[in-house]
N, CA, C and O atoms as CSV, one atom per row, in Angstrom:
chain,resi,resn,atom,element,x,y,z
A,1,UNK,N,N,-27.543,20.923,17.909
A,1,UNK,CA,C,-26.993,21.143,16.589
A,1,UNK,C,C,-25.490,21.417,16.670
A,1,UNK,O,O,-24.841,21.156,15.657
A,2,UNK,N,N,-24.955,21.825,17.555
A,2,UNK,CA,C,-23.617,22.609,17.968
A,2,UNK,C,C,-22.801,21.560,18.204
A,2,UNK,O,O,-21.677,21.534,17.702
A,3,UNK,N,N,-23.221,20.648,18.927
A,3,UNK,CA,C,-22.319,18.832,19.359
A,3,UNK,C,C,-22.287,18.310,17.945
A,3,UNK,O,O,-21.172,17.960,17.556
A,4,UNK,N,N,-23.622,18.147,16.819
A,4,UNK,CA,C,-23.524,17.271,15.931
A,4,UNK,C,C,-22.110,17.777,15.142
A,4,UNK,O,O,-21.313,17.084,14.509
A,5,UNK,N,N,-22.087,19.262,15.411
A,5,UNK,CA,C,-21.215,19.750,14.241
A,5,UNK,C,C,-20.072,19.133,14.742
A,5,UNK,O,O,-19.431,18.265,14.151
A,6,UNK,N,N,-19.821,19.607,15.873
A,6,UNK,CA,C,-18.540,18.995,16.867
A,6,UNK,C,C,-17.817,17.803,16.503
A,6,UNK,O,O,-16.629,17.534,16.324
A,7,UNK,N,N,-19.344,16.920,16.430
A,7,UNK,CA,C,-18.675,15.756,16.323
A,7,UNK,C,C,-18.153,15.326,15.296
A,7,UNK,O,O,-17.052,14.784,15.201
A,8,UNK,N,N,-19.106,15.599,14.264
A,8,UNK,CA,C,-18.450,15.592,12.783
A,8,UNK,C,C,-17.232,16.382,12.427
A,8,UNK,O,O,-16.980,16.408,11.222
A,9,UNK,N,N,-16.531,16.947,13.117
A,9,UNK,CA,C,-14.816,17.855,12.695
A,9,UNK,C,C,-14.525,16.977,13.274
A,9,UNK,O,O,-13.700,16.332,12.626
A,10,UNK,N,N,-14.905,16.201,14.908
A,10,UNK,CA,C,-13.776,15.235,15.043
A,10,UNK,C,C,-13.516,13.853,14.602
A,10,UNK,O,O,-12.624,13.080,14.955
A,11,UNK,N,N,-14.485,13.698,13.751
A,11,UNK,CA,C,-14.488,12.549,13.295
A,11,UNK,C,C,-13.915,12.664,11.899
A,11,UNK,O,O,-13.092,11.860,11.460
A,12,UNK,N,N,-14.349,13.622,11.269
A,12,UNK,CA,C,-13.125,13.969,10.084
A,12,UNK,C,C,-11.680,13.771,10.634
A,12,UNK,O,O,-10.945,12.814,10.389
A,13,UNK,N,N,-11.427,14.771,11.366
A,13,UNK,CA,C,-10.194,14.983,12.042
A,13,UNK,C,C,-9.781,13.599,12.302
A,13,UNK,O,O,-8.649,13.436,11.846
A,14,UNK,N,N,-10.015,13.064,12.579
A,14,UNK,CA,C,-9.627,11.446,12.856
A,14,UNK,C,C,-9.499,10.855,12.220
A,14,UNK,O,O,-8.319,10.521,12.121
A,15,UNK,N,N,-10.304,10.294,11.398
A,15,UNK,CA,C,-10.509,9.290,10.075
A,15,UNK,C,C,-9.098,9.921,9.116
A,15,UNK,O,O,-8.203,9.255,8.595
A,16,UNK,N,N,-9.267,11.290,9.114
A,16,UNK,CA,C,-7.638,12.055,8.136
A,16,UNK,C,C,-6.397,11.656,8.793
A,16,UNK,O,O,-5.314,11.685,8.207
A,17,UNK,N,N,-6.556,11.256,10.101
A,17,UNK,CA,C,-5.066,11.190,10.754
A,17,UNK,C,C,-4.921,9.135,11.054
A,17,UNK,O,O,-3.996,8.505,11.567
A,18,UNK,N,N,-6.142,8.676,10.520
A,18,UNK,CA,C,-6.273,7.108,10.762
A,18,UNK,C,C,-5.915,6.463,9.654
A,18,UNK,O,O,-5.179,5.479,9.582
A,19,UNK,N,N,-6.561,7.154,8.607
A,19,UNK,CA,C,-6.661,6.737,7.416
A,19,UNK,C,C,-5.433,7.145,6.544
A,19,UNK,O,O,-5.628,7.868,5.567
A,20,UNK,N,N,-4.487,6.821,6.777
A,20,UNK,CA,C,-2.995,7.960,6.650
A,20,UNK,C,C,-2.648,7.578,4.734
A,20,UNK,O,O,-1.958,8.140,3.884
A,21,UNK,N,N,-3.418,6.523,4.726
A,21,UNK,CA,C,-2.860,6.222,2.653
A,21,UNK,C,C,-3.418,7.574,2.176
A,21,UNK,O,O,-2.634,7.861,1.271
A,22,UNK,N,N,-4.176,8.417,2.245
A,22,UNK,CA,C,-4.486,9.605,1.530
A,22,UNK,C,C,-3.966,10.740,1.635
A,22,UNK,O,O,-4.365,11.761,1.076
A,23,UNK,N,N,-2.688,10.595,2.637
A,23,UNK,CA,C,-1.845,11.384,2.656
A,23,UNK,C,C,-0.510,10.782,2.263
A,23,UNK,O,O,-0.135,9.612,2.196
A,24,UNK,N,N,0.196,12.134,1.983
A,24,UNK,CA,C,2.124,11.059,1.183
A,24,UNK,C,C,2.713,11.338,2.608
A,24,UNK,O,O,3.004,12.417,3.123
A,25,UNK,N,N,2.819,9.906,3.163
A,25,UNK,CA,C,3.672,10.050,4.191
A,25,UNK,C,C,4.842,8.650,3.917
A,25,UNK,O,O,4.732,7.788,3.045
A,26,UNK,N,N,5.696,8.745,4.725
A,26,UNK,CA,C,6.774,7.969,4.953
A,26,UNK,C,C,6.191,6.476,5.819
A,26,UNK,O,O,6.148,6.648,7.038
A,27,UNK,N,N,5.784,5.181,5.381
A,27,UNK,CA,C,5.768,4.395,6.136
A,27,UNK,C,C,7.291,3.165,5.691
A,27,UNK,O,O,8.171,3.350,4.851
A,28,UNK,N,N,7.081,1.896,6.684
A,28,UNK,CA,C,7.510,0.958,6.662
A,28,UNK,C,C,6.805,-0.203,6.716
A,28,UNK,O,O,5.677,-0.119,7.201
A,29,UNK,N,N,7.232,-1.400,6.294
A,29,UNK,CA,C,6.367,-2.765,6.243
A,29,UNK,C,C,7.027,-4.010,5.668
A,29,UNK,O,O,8.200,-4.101,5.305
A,30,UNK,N,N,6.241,-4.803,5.645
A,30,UNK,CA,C,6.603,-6.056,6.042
A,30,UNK,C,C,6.241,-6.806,4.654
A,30,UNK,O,O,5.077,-6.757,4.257
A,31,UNK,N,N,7.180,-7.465,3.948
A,31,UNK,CA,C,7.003,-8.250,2.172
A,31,UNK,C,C,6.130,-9.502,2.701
A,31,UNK,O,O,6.603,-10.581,3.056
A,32,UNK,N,N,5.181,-9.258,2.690
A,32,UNK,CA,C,4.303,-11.085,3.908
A,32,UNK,C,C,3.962,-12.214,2.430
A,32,UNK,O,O,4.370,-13.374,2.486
A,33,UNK,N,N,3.328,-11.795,1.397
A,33,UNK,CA,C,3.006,-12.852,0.412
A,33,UNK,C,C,3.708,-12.217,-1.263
A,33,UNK,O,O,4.158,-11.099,-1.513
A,34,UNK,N,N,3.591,-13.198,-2.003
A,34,UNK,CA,C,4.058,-12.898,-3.594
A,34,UNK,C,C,2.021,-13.228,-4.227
A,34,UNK,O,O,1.029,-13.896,-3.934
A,35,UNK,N,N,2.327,-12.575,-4.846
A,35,UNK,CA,C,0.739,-13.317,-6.096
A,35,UNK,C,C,1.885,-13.730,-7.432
A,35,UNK,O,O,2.522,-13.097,-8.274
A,36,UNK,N,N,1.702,-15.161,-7.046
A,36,UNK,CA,C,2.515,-16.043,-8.640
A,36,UNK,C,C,1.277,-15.596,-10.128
A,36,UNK,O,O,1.609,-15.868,-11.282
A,37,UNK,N,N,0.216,-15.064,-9.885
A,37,UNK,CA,C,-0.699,-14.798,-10.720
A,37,UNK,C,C,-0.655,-14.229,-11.676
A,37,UNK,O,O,-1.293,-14.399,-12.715
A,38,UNK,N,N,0.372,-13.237,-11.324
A,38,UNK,CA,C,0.266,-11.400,-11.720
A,38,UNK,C,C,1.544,-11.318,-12.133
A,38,UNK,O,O,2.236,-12.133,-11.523
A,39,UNK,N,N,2.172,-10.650,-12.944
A,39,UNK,CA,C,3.528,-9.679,-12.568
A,39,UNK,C,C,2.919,-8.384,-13.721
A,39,UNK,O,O,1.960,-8.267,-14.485
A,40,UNK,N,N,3.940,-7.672,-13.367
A,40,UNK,CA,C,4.152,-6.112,-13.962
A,40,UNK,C,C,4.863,-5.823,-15.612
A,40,UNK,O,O,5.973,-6.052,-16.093
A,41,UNK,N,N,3.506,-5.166,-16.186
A,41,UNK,CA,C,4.756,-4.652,-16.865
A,41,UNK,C,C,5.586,-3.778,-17.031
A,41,UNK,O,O,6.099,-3.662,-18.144
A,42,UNK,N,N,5.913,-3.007,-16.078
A,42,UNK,CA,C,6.958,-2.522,-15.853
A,42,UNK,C,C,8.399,-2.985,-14.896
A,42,UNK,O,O,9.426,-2.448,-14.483
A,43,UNK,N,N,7.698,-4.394,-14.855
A,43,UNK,CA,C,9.260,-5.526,-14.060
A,43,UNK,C,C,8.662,-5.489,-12.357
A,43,UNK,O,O,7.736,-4.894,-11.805
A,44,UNK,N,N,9.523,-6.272,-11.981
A,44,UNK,CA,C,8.935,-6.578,-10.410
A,44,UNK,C,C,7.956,-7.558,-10.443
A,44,UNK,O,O,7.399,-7.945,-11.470
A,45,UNK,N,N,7.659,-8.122,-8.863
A,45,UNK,CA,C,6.192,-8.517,-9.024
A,45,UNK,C,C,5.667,-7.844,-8.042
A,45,UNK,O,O,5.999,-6.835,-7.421
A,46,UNK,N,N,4.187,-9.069,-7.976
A,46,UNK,CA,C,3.106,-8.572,-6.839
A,46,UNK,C,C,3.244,-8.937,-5.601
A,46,UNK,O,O,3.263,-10.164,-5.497
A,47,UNK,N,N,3.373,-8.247,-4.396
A,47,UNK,CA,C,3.615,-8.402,-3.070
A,47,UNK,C,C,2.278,-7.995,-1.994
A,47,UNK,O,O,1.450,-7.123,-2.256
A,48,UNK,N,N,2.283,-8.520,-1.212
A,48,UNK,CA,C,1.130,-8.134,-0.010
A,48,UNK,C,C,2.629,-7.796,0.459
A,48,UNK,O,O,3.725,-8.354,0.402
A,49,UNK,N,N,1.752,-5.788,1.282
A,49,UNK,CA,C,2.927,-5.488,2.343
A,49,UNK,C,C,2.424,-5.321,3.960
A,49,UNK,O,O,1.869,-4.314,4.401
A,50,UNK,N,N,2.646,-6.161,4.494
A,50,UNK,CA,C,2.059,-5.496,6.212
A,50,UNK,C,C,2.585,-4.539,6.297
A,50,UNK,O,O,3.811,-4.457,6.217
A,51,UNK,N,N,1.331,-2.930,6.599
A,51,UNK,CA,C,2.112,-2.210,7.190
A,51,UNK,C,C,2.697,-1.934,8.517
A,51,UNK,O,O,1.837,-1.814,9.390
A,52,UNK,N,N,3.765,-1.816,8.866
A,52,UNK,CA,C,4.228,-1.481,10.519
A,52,UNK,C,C,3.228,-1.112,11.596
A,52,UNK,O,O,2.554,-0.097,11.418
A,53,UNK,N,N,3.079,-1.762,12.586
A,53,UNK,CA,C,2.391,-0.679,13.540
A,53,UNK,C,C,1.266,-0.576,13.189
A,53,UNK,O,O,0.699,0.348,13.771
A,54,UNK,N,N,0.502,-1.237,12.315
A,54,UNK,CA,C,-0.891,-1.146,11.889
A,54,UNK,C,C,-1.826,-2.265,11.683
A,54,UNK,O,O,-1.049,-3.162,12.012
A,55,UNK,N,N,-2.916,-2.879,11.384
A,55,UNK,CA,C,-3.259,-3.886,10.970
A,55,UNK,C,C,-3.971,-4.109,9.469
A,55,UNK,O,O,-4.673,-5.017,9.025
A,56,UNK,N,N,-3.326,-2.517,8.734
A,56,UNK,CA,C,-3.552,-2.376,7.220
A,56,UNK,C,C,-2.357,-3.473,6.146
A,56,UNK,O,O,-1.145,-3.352,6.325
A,57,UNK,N,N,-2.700,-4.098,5.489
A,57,UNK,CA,C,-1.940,-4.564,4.442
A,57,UNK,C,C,-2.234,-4.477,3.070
A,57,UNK,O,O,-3.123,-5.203,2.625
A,58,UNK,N,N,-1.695,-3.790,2.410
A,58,UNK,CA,C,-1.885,-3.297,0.599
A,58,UNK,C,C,-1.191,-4.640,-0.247
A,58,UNK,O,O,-0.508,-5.628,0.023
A,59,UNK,N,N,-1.687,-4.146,-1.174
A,59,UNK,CA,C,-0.883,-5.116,-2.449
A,59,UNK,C,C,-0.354,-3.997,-3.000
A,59,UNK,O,O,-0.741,-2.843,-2.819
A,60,UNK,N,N,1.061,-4.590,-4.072
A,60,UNK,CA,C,1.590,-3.528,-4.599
A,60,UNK,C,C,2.792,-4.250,-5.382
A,60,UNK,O,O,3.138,-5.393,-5.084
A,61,UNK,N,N,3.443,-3.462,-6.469
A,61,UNK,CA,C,4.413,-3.890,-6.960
A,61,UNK,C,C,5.562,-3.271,-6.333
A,61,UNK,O,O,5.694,-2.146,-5.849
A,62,UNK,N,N,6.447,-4.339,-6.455
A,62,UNK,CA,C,8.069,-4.395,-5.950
A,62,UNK,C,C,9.117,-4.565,-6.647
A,62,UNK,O,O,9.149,-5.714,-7.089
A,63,UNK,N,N,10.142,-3.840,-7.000
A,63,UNK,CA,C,11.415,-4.105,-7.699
A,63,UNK,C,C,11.470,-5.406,-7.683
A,63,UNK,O,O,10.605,-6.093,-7.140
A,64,UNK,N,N,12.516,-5.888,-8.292
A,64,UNK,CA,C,12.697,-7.490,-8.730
A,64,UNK,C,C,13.784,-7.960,-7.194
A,64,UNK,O,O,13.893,-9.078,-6.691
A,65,UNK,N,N,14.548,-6.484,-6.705
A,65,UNK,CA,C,15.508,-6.699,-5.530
A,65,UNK,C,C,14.968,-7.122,-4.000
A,65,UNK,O,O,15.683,-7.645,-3.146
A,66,UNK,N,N,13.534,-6.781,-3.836
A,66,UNK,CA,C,12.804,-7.022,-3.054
A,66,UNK,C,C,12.084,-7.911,-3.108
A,66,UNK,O,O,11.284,-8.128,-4.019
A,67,UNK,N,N,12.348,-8.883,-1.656
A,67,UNK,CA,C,12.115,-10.497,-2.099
A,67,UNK,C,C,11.135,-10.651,-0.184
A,67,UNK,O,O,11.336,-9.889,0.761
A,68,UNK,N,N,10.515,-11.415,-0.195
A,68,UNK,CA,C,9.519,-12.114,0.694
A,68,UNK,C,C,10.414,-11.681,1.623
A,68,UNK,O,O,11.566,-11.436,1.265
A,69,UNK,N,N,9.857,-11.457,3.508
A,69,UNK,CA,C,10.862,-11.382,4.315
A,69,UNK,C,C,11.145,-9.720,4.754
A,69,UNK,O,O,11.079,-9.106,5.819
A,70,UNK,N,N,11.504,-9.337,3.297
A,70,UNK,CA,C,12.476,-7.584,3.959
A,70,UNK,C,C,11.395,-7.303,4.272
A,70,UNK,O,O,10.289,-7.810,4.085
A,71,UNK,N,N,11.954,-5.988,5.043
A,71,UNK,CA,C,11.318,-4.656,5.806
A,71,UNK,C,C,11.816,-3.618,4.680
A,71,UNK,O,O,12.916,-3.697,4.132
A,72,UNK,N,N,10.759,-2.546,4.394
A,72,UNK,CA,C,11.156,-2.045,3.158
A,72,UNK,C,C,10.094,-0.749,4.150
A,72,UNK,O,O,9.106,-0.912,4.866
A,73,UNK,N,N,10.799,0.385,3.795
A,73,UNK,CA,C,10.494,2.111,3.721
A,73,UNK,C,C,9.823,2.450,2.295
A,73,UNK,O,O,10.014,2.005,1.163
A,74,UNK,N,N,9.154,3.203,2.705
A,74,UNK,CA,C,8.010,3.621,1.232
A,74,UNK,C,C,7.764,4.293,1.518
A,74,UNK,O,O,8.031,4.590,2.683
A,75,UNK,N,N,6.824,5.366,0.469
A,75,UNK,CA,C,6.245,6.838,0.225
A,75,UNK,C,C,4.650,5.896,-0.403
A,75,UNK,O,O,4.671,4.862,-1.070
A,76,UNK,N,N,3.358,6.674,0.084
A,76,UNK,CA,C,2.238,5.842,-0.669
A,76,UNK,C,C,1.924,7.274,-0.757
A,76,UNK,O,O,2.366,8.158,-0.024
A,77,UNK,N,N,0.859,7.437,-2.040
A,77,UNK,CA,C,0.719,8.472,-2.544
A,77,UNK,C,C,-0.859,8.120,-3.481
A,77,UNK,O,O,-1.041,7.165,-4.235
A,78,UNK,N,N,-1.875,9.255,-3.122
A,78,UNK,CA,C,-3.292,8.516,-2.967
A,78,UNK,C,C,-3.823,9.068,-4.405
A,78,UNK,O,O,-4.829,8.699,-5.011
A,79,UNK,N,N,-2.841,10.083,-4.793
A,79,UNK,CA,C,-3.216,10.387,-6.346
A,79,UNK,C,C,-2.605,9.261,-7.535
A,79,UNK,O,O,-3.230,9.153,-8.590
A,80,UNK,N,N,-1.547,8.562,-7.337
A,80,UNK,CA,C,-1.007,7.572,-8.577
A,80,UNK,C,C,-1.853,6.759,-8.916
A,80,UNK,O,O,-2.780,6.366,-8.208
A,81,UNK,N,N,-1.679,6.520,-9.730
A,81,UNK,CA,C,-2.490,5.506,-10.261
A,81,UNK,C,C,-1.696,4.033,-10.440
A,81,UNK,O,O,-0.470,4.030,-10.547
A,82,UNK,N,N,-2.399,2.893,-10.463
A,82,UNK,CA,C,-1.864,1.799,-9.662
A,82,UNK,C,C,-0.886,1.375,-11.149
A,82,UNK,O,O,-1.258,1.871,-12.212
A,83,UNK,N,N,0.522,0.322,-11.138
A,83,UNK,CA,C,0.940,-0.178,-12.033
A,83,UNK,C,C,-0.154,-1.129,-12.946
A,83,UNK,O,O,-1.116,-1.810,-12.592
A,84,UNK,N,N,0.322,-0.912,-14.005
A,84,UNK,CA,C,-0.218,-2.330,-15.266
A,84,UNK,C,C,0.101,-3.369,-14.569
A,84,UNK,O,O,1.133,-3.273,-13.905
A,85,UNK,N,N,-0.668,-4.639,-14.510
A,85,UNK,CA,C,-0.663,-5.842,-14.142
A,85,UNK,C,C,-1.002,-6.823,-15.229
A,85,UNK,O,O,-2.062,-6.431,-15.717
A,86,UNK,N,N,-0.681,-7.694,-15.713
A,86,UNK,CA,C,-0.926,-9.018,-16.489
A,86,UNK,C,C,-1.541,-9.936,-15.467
A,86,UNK,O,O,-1.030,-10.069,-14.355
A,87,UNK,N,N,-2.537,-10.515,-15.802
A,87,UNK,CA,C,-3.022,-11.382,-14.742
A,87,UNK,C,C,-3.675,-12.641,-15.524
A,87,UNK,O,O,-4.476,-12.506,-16.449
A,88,UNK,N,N,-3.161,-14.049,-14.955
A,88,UNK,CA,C,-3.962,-15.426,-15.509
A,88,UNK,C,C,-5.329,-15.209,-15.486
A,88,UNK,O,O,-5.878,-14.602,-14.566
A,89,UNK,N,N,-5.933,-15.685,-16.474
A,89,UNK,CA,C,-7.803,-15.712,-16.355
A,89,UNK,C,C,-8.143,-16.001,-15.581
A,89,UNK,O,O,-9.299,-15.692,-15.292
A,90,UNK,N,N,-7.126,-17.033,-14.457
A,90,UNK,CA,C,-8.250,-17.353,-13.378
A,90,UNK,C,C,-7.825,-17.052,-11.846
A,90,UNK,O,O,-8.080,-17.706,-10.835
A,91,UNK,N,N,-6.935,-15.587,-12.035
A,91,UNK,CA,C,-7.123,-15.107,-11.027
A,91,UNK,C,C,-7.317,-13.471,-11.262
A,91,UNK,O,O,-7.064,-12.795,-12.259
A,92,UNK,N,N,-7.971,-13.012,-9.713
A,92,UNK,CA,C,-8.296,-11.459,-9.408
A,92,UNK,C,C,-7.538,-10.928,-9.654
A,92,UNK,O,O,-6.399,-11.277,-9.341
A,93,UNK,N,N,-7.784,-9.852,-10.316
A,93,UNK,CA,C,-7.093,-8.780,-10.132
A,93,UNK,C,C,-7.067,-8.208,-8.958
A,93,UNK,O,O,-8.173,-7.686,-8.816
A,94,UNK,N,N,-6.293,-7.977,-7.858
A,94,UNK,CA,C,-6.632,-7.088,-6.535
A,94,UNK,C,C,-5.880,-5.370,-6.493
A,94,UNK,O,O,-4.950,-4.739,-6.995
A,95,UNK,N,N,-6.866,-5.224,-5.660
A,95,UNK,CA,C,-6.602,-3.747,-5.677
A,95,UNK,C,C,-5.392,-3.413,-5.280
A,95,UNK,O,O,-4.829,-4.038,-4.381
A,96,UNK,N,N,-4.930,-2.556,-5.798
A,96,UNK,CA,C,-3.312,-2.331,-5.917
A,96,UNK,C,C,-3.292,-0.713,-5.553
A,96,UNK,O,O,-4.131,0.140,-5.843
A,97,UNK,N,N,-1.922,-0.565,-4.746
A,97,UNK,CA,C,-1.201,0.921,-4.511
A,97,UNK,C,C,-0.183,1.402,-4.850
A,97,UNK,O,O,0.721,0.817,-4.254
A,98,UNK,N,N,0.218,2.202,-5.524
A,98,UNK,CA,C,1.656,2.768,-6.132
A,98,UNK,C,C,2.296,3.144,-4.637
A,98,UNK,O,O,1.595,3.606,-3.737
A,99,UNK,N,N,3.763,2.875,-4.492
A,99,UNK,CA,C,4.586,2.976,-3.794
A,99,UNK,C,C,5.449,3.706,-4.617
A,99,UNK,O,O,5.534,3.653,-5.844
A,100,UNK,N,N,6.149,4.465,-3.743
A,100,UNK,CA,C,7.819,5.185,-4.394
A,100,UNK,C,C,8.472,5.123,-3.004
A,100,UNK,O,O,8.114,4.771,-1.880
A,101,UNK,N,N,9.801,5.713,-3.676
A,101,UNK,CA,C,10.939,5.902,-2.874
A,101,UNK,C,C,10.808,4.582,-1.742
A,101,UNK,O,O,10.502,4.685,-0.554
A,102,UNK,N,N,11.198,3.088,-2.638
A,102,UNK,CA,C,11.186,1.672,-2.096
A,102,UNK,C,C,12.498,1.490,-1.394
A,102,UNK,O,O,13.448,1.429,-2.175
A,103,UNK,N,N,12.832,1.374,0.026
A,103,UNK,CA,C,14.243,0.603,-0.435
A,103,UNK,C,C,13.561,-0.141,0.710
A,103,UNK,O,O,12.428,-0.214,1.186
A,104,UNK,N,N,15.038,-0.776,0.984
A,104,UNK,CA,C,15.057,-2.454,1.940
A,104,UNK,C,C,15.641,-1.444,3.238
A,104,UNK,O,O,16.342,-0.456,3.024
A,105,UNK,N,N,15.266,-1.836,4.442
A,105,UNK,CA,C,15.346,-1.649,5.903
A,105,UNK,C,C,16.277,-2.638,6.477
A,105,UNK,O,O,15.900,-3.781,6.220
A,106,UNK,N,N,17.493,-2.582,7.246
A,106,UNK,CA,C,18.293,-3.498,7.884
A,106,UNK,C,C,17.643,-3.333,8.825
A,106,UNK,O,O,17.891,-3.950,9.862
């Protein structure tokens, strides 16, 4: 009974330090696709971002200054709630993540 418990703190413990979108931390990543499908109404469009160093990639909206290509610094934050999207009838809506504090990476 004493191992099961064990194991289960370290597997919490892990999954909290793996699973890092449910915490507000500082990442970086990679602008890899646009969705021509979608845009925002609050301006920008829709971007797939590789994140750095990981083999996670989100969708998300992007300022209008951020274009395919950059390396862009972000804040992800697991309480926001995702932007308004407009989307053609005949495509998905995909699951989306609020980003802040966006800029571009030289």
């Amino acid at each position: 009974m004493k191992q099961i418990f064990i194991y289960s703190c370290l597997i919490s413990i892990l999954s909290g330090l793996c699973c890092s979108k449910e915490h507000d931390r500082s990442f970086k990543g990679l602008v890899a696709a646009a969705d021509n499908c979608c845009s925002s109404q609050e301006g920008g469009r829709l971007y797939k971002v590789n994140i750095l160093g990981t083999d996670s990639t989100i969708t998300t909206v992007l300022p209008a200054e951020i274009s395919l290509g950059d390396t862009i610094a972000f804040n992800m934050h697991a309480t926001d709630t995702p932007p308004a999207v407009l989307c053609l009838a005949i495509c998905l809506v995909p699951e989306m993540v609020r980003l802040s504090d966006v800029s571009k990476v030289h």
